[in-house]
N, CA, C and O of each residue as an XYZ file, in Angstrom:
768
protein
N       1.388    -31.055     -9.958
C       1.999    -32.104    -10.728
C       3.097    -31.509    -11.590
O       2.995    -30.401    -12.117
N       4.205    -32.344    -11.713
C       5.062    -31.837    -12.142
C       5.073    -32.970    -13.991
O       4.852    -34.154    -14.246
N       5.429    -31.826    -14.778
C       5.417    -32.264    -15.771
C       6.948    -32.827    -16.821
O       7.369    -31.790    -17.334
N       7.317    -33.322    -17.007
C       8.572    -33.537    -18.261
C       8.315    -33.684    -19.342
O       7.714    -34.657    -19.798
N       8.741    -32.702    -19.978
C       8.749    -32.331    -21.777
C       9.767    -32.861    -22.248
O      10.904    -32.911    -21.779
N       9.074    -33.543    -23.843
C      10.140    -33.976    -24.523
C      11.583    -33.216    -25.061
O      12.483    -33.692    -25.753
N      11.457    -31.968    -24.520
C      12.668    -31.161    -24.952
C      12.946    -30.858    -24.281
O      13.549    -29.803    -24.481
N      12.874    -31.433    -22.365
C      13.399    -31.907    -21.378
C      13.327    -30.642    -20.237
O      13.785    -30.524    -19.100
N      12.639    -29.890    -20.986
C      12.322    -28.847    -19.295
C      11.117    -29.100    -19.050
O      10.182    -29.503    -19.741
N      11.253    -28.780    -17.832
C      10.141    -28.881    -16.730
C       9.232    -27.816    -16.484
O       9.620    -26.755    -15.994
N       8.126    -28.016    -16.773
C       7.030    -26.716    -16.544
C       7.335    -26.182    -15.572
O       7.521    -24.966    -15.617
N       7.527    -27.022    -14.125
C       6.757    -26.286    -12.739
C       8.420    -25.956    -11.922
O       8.592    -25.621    -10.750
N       9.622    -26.217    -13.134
C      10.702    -25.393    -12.614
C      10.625    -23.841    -12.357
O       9.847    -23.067    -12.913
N      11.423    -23.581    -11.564
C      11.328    -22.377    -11.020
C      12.373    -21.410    -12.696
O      13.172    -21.782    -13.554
N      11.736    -20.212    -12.355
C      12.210    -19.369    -13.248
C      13.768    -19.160    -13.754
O      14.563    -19.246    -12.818
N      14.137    -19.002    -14.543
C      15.851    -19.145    -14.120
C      16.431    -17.733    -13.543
O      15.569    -16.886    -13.307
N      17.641    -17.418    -13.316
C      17.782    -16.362    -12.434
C      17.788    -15.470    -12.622
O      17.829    -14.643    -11.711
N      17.739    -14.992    -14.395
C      18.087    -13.781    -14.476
C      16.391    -13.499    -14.921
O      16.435    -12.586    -15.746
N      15.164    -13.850    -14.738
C      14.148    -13.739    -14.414
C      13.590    -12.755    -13.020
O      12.689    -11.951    -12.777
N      14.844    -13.448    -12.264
C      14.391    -12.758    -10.822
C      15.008    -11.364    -10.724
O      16.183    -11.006    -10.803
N      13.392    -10.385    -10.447
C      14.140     -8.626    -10.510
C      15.189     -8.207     -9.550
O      15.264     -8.703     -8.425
N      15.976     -7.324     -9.977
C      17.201     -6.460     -9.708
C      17.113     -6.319     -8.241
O      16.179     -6.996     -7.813
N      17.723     -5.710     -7.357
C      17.884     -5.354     -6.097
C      17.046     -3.293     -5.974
O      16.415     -2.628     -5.153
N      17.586     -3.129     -7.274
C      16.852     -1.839     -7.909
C      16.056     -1.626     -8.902
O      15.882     -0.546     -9.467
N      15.420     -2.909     -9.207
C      14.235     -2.763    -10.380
C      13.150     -1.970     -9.705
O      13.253     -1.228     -8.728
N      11.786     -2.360    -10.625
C      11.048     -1.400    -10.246
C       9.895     -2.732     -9.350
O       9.113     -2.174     -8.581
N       9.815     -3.569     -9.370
C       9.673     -4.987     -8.701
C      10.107     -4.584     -7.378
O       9.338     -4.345     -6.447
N      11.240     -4.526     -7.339
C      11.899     -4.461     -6.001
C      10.996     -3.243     -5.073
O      10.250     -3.216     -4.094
N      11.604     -2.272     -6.084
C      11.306     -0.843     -5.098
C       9.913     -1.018     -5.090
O       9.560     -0.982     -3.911
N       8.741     -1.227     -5.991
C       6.964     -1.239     -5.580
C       7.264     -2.290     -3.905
O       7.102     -1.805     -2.786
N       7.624     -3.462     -4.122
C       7.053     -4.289     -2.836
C       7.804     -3.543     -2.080
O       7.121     -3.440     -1.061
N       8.815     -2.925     -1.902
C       9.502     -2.177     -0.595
C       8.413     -0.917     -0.566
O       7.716     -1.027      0.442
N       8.249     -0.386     -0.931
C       7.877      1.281     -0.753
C       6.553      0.377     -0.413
O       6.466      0.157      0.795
N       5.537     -0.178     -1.170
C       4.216     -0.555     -0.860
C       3.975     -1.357      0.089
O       2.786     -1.357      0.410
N       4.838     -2.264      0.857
C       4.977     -2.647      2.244
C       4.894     -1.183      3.046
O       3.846     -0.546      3.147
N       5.592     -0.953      3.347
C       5.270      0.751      4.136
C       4.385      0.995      4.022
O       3.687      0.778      5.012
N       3.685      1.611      2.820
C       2.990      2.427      2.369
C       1.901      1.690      3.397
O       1.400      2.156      4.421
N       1.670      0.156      2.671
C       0.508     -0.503      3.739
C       0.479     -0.958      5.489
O      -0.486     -1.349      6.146
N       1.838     -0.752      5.903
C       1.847     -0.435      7.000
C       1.165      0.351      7.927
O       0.619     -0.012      8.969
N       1.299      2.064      7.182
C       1.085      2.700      7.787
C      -1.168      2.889      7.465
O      -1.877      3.690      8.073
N      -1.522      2.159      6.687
C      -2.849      1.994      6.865
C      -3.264      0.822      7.573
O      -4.472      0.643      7.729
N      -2.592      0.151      7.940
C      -2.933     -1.089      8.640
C      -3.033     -0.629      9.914
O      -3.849     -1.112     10.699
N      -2.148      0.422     10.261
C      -2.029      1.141     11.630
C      -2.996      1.956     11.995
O      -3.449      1.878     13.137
N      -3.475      2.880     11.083
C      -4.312      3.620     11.360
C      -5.703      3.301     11.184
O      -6.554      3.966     11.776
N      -6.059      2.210     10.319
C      -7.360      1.351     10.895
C      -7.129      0.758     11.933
O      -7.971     -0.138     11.868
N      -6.612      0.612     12.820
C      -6.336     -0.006     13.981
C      -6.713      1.170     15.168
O      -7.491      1.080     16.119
N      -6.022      2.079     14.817
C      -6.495      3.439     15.933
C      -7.780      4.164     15.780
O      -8.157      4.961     16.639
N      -8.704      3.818     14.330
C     -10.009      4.099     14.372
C     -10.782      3.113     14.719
O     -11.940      3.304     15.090
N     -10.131      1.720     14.626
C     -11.224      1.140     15.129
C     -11.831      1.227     17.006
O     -12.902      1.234     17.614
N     -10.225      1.285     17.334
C     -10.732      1.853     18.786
C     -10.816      3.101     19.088
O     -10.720      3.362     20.288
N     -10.967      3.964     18.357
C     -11.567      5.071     18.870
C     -13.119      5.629     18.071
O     -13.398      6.776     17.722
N     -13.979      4.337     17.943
C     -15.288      5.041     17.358
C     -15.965      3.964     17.676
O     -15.307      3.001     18.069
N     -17.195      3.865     17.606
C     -18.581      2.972     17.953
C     -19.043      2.846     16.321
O     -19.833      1.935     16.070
N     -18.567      3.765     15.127
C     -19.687      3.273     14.264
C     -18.978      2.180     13.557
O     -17.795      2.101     13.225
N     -20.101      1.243     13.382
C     -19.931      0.052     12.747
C     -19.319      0.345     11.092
O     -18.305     -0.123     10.574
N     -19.888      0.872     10.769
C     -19.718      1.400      9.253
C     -18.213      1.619      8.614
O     -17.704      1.188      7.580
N     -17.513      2.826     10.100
C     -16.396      2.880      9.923
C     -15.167      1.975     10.257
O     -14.045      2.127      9.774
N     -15.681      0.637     11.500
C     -15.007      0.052     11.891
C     -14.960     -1.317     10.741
O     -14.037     -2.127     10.653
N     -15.802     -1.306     10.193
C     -16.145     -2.374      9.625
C     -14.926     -2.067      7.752
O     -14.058     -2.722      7.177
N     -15.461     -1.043      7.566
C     -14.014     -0.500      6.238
C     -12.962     -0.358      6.981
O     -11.973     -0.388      6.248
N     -12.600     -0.180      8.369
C     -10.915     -0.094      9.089
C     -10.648     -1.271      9.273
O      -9.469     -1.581      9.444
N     -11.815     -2.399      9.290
C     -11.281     -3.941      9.131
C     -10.824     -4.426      7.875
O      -9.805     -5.064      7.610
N     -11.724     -4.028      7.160
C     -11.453     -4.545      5.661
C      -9.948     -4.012      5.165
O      -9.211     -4.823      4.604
N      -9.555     -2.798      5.356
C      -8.253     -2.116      5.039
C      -7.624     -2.862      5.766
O      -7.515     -4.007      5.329
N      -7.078     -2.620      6.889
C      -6.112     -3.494      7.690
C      -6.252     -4.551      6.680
O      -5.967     -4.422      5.489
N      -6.810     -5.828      7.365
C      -6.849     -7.169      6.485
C      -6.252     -7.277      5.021
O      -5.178     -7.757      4.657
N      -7.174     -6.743      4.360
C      -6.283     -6.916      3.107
C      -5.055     -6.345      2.281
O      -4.500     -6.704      1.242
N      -4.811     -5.022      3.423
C      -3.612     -4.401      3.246
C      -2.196     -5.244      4.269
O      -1.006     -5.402      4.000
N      -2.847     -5.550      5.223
C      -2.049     -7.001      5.709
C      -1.460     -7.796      5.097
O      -0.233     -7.890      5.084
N      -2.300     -8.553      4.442
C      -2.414     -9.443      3.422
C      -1.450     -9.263      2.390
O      -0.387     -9.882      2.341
N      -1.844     -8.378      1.535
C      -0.856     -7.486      0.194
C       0.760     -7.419      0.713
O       1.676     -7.572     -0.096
N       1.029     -7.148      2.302
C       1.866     -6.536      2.651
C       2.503     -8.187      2.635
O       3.628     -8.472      2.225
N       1.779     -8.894      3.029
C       2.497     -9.984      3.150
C       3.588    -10.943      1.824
O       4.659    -11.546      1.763
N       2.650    -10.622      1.114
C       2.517    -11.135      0.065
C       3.708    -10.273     -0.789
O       4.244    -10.738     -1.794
N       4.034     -8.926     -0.214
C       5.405     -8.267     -0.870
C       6.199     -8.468     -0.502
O       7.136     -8.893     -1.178
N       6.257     -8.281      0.712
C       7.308     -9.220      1.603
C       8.130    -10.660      1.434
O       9.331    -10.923      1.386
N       7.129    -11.330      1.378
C       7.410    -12.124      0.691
C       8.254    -12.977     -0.326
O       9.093    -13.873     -0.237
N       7.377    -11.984     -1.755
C       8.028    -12.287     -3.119
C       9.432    -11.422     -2.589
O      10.297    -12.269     -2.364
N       9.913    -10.157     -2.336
C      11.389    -10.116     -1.805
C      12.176    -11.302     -1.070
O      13.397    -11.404     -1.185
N      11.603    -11.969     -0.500
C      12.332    -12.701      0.446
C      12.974    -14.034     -0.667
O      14.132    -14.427     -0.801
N      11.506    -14.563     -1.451
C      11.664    -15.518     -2.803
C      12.745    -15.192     -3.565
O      13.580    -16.054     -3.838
N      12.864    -13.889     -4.007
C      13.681    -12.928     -4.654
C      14.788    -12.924     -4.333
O      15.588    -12.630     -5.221
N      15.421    -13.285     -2.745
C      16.678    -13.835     -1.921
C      17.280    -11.497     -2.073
O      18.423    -11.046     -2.147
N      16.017    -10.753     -2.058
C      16.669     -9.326     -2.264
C      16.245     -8.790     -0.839
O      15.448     -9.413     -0.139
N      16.857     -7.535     -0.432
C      16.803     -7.075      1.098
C      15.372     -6.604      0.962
O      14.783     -6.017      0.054
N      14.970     -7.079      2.238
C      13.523     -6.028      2.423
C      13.526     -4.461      2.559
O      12.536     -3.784      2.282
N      14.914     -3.849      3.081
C      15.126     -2.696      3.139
C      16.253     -2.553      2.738
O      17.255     -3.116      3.178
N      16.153     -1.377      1.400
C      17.529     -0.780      0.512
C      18.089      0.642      1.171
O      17.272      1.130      1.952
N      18.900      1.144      1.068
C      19.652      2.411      1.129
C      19.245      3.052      0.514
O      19.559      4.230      0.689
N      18.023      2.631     -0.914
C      17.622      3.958     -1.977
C      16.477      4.464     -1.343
O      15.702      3.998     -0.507
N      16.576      5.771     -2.079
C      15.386      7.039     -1.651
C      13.974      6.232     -1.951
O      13.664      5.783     -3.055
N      13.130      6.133     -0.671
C      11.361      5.958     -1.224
C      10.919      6.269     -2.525
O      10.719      7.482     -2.473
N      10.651      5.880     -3.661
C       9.660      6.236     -4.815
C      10.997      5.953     -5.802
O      10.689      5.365     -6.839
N      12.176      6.213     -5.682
C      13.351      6.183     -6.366
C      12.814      5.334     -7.981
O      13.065      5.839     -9.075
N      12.184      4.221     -7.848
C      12.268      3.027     -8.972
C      10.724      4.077    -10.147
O      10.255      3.696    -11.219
N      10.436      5.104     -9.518
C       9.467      5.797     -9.933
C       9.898      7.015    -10.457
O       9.210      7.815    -11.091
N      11.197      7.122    -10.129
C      12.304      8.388    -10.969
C      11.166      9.225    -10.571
O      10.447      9.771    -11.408
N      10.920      9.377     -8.779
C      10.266     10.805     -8.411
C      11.240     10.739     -6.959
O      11.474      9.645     -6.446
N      11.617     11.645     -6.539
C      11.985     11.623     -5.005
C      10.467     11.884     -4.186
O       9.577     12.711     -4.382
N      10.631     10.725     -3.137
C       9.435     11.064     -1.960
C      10.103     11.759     -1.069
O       9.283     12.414     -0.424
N      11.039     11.926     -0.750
C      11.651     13.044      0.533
C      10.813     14.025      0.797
O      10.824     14.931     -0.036
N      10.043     14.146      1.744
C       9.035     15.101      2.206
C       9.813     16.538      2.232
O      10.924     16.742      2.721
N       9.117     17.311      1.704
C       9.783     19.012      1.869
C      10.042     19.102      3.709
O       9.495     18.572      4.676
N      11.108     20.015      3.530
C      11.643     20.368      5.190
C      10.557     20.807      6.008
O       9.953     21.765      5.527
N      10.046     20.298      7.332
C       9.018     21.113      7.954
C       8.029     19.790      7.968
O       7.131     19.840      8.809
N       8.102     18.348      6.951
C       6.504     17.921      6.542
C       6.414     17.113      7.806
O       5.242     17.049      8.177
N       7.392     16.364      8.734
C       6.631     16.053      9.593
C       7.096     14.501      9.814
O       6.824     13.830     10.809
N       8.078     13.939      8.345
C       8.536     12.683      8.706
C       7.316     11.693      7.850
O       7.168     10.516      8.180
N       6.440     12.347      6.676
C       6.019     11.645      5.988
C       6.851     11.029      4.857
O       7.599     11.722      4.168
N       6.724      9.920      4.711
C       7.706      9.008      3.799
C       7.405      9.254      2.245
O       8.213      9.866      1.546
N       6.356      8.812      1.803
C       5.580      9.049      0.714
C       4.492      9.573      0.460
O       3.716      9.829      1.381
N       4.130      9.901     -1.064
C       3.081     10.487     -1.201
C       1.996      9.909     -0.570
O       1.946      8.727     -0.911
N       1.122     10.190      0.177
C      -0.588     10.142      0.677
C       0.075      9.803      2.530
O      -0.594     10.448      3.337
N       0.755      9.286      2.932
C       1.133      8.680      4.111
C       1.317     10.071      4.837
O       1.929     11.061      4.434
N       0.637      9.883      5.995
C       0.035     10.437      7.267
C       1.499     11.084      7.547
O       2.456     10.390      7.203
N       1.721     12.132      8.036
C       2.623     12.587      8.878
C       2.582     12.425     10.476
O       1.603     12.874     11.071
N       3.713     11.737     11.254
C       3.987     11.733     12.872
C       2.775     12.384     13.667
O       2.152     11.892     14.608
N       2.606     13.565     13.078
C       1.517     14.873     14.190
C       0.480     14.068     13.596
O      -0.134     13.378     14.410
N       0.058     13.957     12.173
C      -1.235     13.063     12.123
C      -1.638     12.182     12.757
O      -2.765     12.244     13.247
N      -0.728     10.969     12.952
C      -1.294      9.893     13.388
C      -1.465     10.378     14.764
O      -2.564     10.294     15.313
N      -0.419     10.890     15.365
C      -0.817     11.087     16.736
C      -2.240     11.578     17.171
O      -3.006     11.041     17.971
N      -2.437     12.929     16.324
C      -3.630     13.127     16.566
C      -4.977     12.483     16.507
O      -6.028     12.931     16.964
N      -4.766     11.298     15.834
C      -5.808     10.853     15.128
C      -6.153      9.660     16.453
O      -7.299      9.232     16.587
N      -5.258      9.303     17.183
C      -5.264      9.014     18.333
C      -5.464      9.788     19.889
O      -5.257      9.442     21.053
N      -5.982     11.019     19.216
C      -6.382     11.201     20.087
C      -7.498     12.079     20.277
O      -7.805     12.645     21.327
N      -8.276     12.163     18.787
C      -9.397     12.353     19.059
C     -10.601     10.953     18.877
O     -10.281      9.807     18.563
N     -11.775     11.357     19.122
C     -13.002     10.243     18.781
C     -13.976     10.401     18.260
O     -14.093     11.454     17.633
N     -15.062      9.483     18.276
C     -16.258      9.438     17.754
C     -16.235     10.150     16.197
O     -15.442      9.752     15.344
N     -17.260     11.312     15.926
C     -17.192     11.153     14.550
C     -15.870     12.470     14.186
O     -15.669     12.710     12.995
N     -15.263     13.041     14.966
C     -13.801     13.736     14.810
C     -12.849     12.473     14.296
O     -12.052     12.589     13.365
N     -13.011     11.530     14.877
C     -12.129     10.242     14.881
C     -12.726      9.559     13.284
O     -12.014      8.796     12.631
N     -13.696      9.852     12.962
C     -13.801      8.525     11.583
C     -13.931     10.002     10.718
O     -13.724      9.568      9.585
N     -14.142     11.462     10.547
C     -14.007     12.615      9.557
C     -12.008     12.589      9.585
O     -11.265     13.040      8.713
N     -11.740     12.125     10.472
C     -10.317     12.460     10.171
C      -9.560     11.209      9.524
O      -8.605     11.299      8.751
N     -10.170      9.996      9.987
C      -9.524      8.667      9.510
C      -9.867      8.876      8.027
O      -8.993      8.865      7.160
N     -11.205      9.071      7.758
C     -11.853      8.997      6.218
C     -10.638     10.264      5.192
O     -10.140     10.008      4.096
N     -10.503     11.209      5.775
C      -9.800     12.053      4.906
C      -8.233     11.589      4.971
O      -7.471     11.584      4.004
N      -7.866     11.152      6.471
C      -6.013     10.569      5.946
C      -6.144      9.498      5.282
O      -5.227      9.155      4.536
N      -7.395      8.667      5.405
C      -7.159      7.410      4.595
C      -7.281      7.953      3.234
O      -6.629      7.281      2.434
N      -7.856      8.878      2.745
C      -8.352      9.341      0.866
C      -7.214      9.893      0.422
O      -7.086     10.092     -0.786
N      -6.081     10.270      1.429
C      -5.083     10.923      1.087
C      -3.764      9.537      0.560
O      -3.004      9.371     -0.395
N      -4.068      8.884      1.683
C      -3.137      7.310      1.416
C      -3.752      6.937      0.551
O      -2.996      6.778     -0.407
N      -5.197      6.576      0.201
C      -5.255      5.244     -1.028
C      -4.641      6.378     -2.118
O      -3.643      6.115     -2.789
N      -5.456      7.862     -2.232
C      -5.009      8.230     -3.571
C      -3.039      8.312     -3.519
O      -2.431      8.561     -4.559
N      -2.475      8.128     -2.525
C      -1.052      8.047     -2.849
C      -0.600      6.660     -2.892
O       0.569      6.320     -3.074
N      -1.161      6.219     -2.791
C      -1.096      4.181     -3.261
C      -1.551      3.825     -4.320
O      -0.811      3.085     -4.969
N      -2.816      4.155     -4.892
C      -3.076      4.419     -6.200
C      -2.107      4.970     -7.473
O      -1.942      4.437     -8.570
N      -1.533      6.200     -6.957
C      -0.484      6.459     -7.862
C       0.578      5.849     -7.816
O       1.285      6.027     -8.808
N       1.098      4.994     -6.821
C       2.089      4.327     -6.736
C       2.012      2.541     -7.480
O       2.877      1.983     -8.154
N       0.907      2.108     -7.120
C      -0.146      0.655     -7.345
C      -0.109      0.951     -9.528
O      -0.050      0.060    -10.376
N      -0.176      2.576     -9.774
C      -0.230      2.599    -11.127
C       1.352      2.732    -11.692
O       1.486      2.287    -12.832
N       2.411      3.203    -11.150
C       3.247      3.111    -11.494
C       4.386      1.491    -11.679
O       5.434      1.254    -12.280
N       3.441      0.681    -10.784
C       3.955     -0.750    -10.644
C       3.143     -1.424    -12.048
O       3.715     -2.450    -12.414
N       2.633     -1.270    -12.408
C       1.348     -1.623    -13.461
C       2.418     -1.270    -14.896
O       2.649     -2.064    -15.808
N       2.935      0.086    -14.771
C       3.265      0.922    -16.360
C       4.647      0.029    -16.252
O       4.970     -0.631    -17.240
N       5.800     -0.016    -14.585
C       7.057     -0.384    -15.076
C       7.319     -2.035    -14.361
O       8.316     -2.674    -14.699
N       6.484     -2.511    -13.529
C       6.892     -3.832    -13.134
C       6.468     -4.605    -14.434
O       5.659     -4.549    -15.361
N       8.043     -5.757    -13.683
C       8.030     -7.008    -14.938
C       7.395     -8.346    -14.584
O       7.219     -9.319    -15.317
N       7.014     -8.144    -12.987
C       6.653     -9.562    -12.908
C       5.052     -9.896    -12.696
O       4.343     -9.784    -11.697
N       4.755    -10.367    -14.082
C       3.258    -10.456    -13.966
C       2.407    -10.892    -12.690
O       1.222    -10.605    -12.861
N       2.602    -11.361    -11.741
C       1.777    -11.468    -10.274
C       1.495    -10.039     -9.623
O       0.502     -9.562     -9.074
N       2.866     -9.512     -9.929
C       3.024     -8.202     -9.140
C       2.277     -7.229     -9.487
O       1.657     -6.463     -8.749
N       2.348     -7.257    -11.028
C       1.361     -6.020    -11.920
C       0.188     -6.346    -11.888
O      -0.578     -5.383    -11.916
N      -0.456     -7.697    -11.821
C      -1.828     -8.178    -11.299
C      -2.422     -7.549    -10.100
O      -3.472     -6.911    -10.026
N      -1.519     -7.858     -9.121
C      -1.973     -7.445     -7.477
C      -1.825     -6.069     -7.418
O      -2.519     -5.551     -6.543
N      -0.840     -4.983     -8.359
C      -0.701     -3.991     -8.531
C      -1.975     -3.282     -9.196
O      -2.251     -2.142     -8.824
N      -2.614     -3.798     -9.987
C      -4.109     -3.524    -10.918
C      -4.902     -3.201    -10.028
O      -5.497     -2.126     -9.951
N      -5.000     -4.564     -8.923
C      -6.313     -5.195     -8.330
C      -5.976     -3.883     -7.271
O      -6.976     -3.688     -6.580
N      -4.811     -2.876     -6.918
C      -4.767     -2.314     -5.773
C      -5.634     -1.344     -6.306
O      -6.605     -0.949     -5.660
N      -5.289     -0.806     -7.757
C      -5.831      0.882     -8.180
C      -7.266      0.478     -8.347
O      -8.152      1.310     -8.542
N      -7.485     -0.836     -8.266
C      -9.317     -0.921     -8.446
C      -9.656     -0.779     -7.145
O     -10.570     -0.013     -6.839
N      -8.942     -1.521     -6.170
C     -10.004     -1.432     -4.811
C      -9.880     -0.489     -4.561
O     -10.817     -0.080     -3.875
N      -8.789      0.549     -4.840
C      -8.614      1.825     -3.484
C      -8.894      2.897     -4.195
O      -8.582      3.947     -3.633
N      -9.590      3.044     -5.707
C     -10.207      3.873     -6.593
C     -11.865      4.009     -5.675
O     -12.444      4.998     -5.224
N     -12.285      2.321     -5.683
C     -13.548      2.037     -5.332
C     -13.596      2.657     -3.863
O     -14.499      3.439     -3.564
N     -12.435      2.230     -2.794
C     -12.917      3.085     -2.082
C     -12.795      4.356     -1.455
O     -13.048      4.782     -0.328
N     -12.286      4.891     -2.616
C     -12.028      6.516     -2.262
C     -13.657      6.680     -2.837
O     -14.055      7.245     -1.819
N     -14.463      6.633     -3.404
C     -15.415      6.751     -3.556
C     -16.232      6.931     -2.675
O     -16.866      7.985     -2.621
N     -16.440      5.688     -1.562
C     -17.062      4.987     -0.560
C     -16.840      6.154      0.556
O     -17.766      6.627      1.215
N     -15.173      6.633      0.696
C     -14.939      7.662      1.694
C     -15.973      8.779      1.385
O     -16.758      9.152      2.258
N     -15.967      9.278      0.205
C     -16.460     10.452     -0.131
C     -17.730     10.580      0.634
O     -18.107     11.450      1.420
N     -18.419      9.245      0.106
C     -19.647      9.187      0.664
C     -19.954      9.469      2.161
O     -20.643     10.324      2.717
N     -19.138      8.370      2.640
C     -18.959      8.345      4.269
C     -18.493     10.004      4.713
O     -18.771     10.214      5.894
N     -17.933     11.047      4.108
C     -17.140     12.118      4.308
C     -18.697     12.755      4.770
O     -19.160     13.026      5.879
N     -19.271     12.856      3.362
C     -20.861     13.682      2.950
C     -21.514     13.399      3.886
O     -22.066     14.369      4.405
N     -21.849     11.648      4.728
C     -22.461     11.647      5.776
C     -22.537     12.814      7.130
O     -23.200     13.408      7.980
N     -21.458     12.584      6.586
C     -20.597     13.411      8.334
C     -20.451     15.069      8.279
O     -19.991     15.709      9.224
N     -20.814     15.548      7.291
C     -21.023     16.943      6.581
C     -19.284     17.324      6.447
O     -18.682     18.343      6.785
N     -18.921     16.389      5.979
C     -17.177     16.754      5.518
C     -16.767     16.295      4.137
O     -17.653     15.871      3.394
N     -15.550     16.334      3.729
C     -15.370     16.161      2.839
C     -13.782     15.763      2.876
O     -13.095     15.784      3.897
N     -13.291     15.367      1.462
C     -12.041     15.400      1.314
C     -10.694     16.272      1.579
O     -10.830     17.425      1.171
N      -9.691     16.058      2.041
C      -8.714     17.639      2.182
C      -8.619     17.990      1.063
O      -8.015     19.028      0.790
C-alpha cells in the first residue's frame, strides 16, 4: 500500500538518486566480487555432489550451492536496480583498499579463499572420501575468504539490505566452517 503524507512524499517512493551507490562504492564492489566469490562455491558443490555417495556431504554441497545461488542472485540483482555494470575494469577486492591479484605462479585464483584452476580440476577428479577431505578443506578456505570479505561489506557498505545479508553471510559461513572441521575430524583430516 502506498501511502501520501501530508508533507506530500510518499513512503513507498523509491529512494532518490543520489541514495543509489557509486559505480565504485563499496556496495558496488561487495555484490561484484561476492557474486564470483559465490560462483565459484556453487560450482564446486556441484562437482562434490557427483563425485561422493555420502549423504552428509552432499546434503551441505546442497545447502551451499542453494543459498549461495540465492545470495548471488540477489547481488546481481540489486546492481542491475542500481542501473551499475555487473562487471567493472577495477581490481577484485579494490573497494577493500587490498589488491586480490594472486602472486605470480597462484594459478588464476581471483580472491582470497577461491580455489585455484589446478584445484578445481582436481577436485574433479578425484572421489569418495579424497573427494569430500578435499571439498571440506577448499570449501574452509572459501567461506573463511568470504567471511573476510562478507565483514568488510558490514564495516564499509551503505546500503542497509546489503550489510544485513552481508552479517547473515559471516554468521552462516563462521557456523559452517565449524561443521567442516568436524566433518574434516571424521575423515581423520583437517583444515589446510
Amino acid at each position: 500500500m502506498t501511502l501520501a503524507l501530508a508533507d506530500g512524499h510518499d513512503d513507498a517512493a523509491p529512494p532518490a538518486a543520489s541514495a543509489t551507490p557509486s559505480t565504485d562504492s563499496a556496495d558496488a564492489g561487495f555484490a561484484r566480487d561476492m557474486a564470483v566469490h559465490h560462483q565459484q562455491a556453487v560450482e564446486m558443490s556441484f562437482v562434490v555432489r557427483d563425485r561422493t555417495d555420502d549423504e552428509g556431504i552432499r546434503r551441505l554441497a546442497y545447502d551451499i550451492a542453494n543459498t549461495q545461488a540465492n545470495q548471488r542472485g540477489m547481488l546481481l540483482g540489486w546492481l542491475n536496480l542500481w542501473g551499475l555494470p555487473i562487471a567493472s575494469g577495477d581490481e577484485p577486492m579494490g573497494w577493500m583498499d587490498m589488491p586480490a591479484s594472486p602472486s605470480p605462479g597462484h594459478d588464476g585464483a581471483l580472491m582470497p579463499g577461491m580455489a585455484t584452476k589446478s584445484e578445481i580440476k582436481r577436485l574433479g577428479e578425484l572421489s569418495g572420501k579424497d573427494a569430500e577431505i578435499f571439498y571440506l578443506q577448499l570449501m574452509t578456505d572459501h567461506h573463511k575468504g568470504g567471511v573476510h570479505m562478507a565483514q568488510g561489506c558490514v564495516e564499509r557498505c551503505v546500503v542497509g539490505v546489503e550489510k544485513r545479508l552481508a552479517q547473515g553471510m559471516v554468521d552462516a559461513q563462521e557456523s559452517e566452517i565449524d561443521l567442516m572441521a568436524d566433518l574434516l575430524k571424521e575423515r581423520g583430516a583437517k583444515p589446510r
